[in-house]
KEKE-3310 file (N, C-alpha, C; in steps of 0.2 Angstrom, whole numbers, plus 5000, padded with zeros to 4 digits):
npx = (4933:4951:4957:4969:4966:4955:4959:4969:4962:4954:4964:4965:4954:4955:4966:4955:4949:4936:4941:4955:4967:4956:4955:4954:4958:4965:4955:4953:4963:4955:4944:4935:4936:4922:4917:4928:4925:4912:4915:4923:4915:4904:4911:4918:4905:4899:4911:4908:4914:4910:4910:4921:4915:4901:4893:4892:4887:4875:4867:4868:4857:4847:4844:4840:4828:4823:4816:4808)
npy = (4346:4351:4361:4366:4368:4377:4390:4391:4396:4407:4414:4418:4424:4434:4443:4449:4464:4469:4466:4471:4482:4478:4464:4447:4437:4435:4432:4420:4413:4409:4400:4388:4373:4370:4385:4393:4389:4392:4405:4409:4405:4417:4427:4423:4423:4435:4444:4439:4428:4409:4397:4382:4367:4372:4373:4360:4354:4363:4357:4344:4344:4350:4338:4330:4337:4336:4321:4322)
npz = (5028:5031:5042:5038:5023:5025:5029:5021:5010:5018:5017:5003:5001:5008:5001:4993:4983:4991:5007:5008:5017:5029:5044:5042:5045:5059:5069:5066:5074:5086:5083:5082:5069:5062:5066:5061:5046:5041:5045:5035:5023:5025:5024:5011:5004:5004:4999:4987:4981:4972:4982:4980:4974:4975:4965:4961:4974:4973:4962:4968:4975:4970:4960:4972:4979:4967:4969:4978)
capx = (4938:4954:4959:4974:4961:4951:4965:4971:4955:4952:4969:4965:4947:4960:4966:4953:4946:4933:4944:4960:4964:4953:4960:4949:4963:4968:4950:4953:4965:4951:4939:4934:4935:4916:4916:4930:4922:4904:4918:4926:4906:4901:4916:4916:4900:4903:4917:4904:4915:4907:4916:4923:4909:4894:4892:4891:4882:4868:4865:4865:4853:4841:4841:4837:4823:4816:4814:4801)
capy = (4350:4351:4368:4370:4372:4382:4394:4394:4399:4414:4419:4419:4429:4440:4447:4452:4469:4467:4464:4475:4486:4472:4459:4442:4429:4433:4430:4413:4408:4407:4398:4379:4371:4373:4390:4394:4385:4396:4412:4409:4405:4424:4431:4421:4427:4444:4447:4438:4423:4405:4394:4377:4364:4377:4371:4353:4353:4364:4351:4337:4348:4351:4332:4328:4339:4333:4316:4322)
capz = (5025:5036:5044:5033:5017:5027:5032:5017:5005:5019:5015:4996:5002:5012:4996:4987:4985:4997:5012:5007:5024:5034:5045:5043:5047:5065:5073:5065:5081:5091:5081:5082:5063:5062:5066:5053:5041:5043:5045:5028:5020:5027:5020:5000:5001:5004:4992:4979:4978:4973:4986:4976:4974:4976:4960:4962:4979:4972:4959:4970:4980:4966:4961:4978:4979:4962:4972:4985)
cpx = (4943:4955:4963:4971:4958:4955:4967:4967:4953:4958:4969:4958:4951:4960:4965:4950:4942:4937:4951:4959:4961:4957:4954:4953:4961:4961:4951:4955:4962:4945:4940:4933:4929:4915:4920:4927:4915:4910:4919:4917:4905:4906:4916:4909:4898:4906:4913:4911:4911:4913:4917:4917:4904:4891:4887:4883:4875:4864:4864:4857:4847:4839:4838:4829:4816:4813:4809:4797)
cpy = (4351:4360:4371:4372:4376:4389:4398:4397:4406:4418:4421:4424:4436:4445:4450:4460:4471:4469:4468:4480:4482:4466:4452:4436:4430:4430:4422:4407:4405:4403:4391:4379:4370:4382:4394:4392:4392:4403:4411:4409:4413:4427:4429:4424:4433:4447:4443:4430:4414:4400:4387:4371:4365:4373:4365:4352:4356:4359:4345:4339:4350:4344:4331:4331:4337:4326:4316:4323)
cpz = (5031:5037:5040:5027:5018:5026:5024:5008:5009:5016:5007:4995:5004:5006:4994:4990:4990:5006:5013:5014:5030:5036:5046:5043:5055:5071:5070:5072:5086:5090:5080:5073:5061:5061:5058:5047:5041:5042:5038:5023:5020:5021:5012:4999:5000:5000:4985:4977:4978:4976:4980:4977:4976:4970:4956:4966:4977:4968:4961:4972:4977:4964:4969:4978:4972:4965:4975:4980)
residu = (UNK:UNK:UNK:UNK:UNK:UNK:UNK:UNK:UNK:UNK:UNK:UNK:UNK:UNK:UNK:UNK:UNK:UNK:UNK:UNK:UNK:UNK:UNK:UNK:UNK:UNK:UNK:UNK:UNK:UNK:UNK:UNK:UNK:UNK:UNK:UNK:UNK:UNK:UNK:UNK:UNK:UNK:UNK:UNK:UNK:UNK:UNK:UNK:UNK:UNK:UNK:UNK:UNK:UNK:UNK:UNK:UNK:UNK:UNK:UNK:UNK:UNK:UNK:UNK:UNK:UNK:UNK:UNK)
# end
């Protein structure tokens, strides 16, 4: 996922009730595109958001498991 999606899925985390009054962009400046990526994670799952292909990847991740 490039940094511009990253960025701008926190800024859409930004707004929710949850985070209202909180600032969880600006630590972004300093963050390597892994760490962003794990920052926004914390934070969707905090504010109780299912990030976009949670959905999917769970499902791969349960067939997978039926395999072994």
């Amino acid at each position: 996922m490039t940094r511009l999606v990253l960025l701008q899925r926190l800024k859409e985390v930004q707004q929710m009730p949850r985070y209202q009054g909180r600032d969880i962009m600006t630590i972004s400046a300093v963050l390597s595109n892994q760490a962003l990526a794990r920052h926004l994670e914390v934070c969707e799952q905090a504010a109780g958001v299912v990030p976009p292909f949670a959905t999917t990847a769970g499902k791969v991740q349960q067939a997978q498991q039926g395999t072994r």
